[in-house]
Every structure is written in C-alpha cells, then in structure tokens.
LUMVOPA-748179 format. One record per atom (N, C-alpha, C): atom name; residue number from 1; z, x, y; residue in three letters. Coordinates in Angstrom, 3 decimals, always signed. Atoms other than C-alpha are relative to their C-alpha. Layout:
N
  atomo  num         Z         X         Y  residuo
     CA  NUM         Z         X         Y      ALA
...
***
This chain:
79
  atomo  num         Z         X         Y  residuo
      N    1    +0.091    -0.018    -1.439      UNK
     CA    1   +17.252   +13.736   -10.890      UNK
      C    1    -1.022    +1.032    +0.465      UNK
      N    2    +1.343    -0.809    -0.653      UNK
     CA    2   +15.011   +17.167   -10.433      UNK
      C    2    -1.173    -0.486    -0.510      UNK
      N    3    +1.207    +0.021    +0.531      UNK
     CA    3   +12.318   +15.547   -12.787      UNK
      C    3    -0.407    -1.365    +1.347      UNK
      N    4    +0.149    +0.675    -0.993      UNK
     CA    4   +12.389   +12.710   -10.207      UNK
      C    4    -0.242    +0.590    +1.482      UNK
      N    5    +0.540    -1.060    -0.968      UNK
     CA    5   +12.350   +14.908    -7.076      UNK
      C    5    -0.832    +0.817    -0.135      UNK
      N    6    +1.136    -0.088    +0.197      UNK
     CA    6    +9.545   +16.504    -8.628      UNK
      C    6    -1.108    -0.701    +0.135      UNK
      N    7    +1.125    +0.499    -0.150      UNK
     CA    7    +7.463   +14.035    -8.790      UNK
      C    7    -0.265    -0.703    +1.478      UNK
      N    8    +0.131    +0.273    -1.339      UNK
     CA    8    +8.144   +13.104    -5.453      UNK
      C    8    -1.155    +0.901    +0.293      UNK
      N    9    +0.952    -1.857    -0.608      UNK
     CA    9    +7.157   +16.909    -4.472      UNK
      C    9    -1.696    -0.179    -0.110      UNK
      N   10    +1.484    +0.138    +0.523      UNK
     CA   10    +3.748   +16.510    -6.746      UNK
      C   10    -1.283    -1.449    +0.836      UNK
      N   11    +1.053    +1.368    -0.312      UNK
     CA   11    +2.450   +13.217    -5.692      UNK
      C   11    -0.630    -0.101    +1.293      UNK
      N   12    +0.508    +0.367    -0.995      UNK
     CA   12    +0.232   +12.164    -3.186      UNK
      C   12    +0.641    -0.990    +0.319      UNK
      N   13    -0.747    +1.148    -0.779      UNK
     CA   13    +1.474   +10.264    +0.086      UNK
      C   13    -0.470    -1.223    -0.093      UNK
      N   14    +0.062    +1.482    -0.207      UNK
     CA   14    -0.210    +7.198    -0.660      UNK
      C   14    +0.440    -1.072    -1.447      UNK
      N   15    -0.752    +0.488    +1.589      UNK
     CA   15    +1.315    +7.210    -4.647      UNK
      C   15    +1.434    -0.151    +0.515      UNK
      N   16    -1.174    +0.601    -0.568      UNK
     CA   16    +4.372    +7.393    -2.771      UNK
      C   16    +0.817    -0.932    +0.426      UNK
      N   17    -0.225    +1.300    -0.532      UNK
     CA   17    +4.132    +4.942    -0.612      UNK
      C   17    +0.068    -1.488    -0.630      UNK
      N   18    +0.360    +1.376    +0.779      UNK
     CA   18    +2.968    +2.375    -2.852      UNK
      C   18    +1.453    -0.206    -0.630      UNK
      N   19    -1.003    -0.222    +1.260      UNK
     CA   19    +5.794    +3.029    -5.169      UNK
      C   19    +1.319    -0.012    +1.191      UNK
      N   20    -1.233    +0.857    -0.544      UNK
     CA   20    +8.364    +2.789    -2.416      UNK
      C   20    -0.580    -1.234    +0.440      UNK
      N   21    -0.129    +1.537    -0.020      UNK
     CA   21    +7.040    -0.685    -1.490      UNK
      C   21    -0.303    -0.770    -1.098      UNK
      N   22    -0.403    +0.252    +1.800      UNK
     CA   22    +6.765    -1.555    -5.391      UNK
      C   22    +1.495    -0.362    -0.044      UNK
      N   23    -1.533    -0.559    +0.389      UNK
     CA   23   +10.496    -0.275    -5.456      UNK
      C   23    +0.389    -1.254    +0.829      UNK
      N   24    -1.100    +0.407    -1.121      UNK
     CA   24   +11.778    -2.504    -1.968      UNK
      C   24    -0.565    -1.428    -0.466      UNK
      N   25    +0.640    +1.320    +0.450      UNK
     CA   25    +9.466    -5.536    -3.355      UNK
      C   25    +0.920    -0.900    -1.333      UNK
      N   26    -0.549    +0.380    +1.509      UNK
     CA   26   +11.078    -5.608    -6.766      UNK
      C   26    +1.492    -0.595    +0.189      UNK
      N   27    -0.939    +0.269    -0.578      UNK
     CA   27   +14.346    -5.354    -5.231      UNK
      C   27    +0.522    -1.137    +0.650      UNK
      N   28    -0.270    +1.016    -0.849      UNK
     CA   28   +14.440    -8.023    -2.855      UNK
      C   28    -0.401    -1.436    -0.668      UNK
      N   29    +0.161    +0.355    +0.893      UNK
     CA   29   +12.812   -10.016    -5.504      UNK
      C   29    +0.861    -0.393    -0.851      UNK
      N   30    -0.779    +0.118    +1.046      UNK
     CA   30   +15.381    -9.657    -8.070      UNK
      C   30    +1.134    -0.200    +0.530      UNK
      N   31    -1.298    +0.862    -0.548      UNK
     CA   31   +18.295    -9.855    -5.539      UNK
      C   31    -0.241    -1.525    +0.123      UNK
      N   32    +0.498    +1.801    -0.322      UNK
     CA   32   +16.683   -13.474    -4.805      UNK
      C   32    +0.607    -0.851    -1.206      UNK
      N   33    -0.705    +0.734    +0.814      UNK
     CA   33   +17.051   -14.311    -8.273      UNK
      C   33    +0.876    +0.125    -0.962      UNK
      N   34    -1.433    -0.373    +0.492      UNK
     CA   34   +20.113   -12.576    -9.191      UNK
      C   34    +1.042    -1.170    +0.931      UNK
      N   35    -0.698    +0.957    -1.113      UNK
     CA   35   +21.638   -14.782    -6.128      UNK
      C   35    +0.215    -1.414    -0.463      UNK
      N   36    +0.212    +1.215    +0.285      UNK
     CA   36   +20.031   -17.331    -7.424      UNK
      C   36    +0.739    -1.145    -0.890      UNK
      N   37    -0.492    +0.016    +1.894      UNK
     CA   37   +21.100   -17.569   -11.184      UNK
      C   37    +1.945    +0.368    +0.352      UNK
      N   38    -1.512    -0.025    -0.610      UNK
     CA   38   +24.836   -17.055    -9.183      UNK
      C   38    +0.692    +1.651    -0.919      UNK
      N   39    -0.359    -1.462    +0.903      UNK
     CA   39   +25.210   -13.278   -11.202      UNK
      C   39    +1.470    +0.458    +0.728      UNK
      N   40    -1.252    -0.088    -0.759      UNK
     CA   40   +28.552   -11.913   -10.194      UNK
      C   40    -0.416    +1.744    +0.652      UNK
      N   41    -0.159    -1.065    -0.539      UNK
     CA   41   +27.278    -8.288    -9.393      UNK
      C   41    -1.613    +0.359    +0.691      UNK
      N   42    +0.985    +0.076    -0.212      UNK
     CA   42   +23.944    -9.279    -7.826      UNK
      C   42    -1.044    +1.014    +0.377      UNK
      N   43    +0.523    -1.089    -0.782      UNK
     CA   43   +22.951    -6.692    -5.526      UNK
      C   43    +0.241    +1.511    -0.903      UNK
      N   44    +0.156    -1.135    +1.286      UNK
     CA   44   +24.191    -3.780    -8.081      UNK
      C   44    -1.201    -0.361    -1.682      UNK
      N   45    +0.690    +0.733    +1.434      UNK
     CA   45   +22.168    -5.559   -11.095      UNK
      C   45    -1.120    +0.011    +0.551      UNK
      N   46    +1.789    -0.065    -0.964      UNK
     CA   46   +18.962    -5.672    -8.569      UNK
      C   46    -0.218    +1.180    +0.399      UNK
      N   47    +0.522    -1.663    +0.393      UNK
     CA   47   +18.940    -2.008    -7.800      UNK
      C   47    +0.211    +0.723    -0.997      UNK
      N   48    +0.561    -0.775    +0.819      UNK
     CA   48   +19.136    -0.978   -11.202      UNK
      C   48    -1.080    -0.624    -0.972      UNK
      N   49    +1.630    +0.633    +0.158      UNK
     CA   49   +16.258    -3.853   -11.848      UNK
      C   49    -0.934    +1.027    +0.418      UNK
      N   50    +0.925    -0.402    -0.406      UNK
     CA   50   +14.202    -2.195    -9.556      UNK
      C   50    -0.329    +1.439    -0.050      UNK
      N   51    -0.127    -1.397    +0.054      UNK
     CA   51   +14.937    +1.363    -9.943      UNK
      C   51    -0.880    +0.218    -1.630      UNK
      N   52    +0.544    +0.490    +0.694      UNK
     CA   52   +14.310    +0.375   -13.652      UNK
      C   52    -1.661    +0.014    -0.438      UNK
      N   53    +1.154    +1.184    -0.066      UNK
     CA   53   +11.261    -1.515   -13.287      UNK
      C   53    -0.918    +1.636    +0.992      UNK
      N   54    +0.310    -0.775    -0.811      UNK
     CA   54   +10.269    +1.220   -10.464      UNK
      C   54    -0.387    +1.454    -1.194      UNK
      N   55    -0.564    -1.441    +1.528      UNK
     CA   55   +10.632    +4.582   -13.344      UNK
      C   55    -1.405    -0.720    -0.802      UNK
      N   56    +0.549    +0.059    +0.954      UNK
     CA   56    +8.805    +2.378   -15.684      UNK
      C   56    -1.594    +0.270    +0.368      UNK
      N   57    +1.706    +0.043    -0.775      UNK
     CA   57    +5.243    +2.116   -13.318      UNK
      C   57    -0.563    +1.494    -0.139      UNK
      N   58    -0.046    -1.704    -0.366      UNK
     CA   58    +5.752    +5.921   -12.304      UNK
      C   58    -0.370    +1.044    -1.374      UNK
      N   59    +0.084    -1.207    +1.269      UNK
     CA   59    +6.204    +7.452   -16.109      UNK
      C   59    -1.344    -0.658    -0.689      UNK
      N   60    +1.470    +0.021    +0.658      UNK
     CA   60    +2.754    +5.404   -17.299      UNK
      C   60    -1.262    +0.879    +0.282      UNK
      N   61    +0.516    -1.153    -0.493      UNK
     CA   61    +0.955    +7.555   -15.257      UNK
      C   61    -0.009    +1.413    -0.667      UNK
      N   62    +0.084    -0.805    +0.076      UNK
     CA   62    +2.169   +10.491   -16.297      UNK
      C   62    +0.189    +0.161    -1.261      UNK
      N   63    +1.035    +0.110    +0.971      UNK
     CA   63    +2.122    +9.734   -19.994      UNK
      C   63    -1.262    +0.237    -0.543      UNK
      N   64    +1.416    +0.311    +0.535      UNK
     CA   64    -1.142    +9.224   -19.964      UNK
      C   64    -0.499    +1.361    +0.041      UNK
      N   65    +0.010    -1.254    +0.096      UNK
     CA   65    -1.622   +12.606   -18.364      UNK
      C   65    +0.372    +0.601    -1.019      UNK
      N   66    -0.111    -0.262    +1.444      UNK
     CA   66    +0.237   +14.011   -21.114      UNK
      C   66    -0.488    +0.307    -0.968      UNK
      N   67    +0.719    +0.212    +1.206      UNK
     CA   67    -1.175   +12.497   -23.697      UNK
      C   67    -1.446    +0.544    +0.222      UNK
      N   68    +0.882    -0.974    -0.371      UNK
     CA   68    -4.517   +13.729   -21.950      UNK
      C   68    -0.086    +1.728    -0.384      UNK
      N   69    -0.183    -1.578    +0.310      UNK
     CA   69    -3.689   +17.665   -21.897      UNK
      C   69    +0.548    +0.247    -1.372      UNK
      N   70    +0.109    -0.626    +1.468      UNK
     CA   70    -2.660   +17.717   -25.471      UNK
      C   70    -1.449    -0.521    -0.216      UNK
      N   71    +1.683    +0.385    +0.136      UNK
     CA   71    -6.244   +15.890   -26.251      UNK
      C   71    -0.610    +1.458    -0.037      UNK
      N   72    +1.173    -0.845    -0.272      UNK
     CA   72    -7.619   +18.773   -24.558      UNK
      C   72    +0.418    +1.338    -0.629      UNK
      N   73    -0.320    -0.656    +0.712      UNK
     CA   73    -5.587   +21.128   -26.021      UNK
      C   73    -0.512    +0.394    -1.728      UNK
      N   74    +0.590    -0.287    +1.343      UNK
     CA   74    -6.300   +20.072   -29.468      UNK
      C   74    -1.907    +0.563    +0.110      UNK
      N   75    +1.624    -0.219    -0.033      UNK
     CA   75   -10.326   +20.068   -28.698      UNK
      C   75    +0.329    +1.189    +0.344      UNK
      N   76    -0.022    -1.332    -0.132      UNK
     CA   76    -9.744   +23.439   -27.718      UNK
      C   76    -0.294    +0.973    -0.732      UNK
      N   77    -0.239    -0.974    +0.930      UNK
     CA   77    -8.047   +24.818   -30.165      UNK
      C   77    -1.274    -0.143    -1.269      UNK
      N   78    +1.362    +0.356    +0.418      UNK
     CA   78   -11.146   +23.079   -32.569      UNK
      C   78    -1.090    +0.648    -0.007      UNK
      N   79    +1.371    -0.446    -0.261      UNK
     CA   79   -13.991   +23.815   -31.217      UNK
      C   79    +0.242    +1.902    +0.793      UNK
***
C-alpha cells in the first residue's frame, strides 16, 4: 500500500491520469464480460481484474527504470 501511494506521490499528473482511465476502462470492460459469461461474483472479480491488470502497466515502467540504474551502476563501477 505505501509502495503504491508512492508512486502516486512520484508520478506526473498526466501518468496519473492515464492510469486512472486505464484502471475505470478495464473495469467496466471486464464487469461487461464478467456479466456476461453470468460469473457469480462479477463486480468483485472485475476490480481485482483491473486493479490487476492496472499494477501490471504501472510496475513495467518502473522495472525498466530499475533495470536501467543498475546498468549504470555496473558501467560505473567498470570504467
């Protein structure tokens, strides 16, 4: 939960934004065809789709970063 409210904190308002209408897209989406497919706990099973699904967009990003600053780390320590 704080690594998530962090990245709130960190991010720019328009990574935000995107990522809550990502999040309300996915959602409404997956309730459709949770509804659809007759699921018995539809609307719980579609926000942890999208929450899910939402997490997974968010941590590629910062992976990559990551994996970046060791990179530069190692060249560092190297050269």
């Amino acid at each position: 939960m704080l690594g998530f409210l962090l990245v709130f904190l960190t991010a720019r308002p328009i990574s935000v934004r995107r990522l809550s209408l990502f999040f309300i897209f996915v959602f409404g989406l997956s309730t459709g065809m949770l509804e659809a497919l007759r699921a018995r706990h539809a609307q719980s099973d579609a926000l942890i789709t999208a929450t899910a699904l939402t997490l997974l967009m968010w941590s590629s990003p910062l992976v990559r970063m990551l994996r970046d600053s060791i990179r530069l780390e190692q060249c560092r320590s190297v050269g």
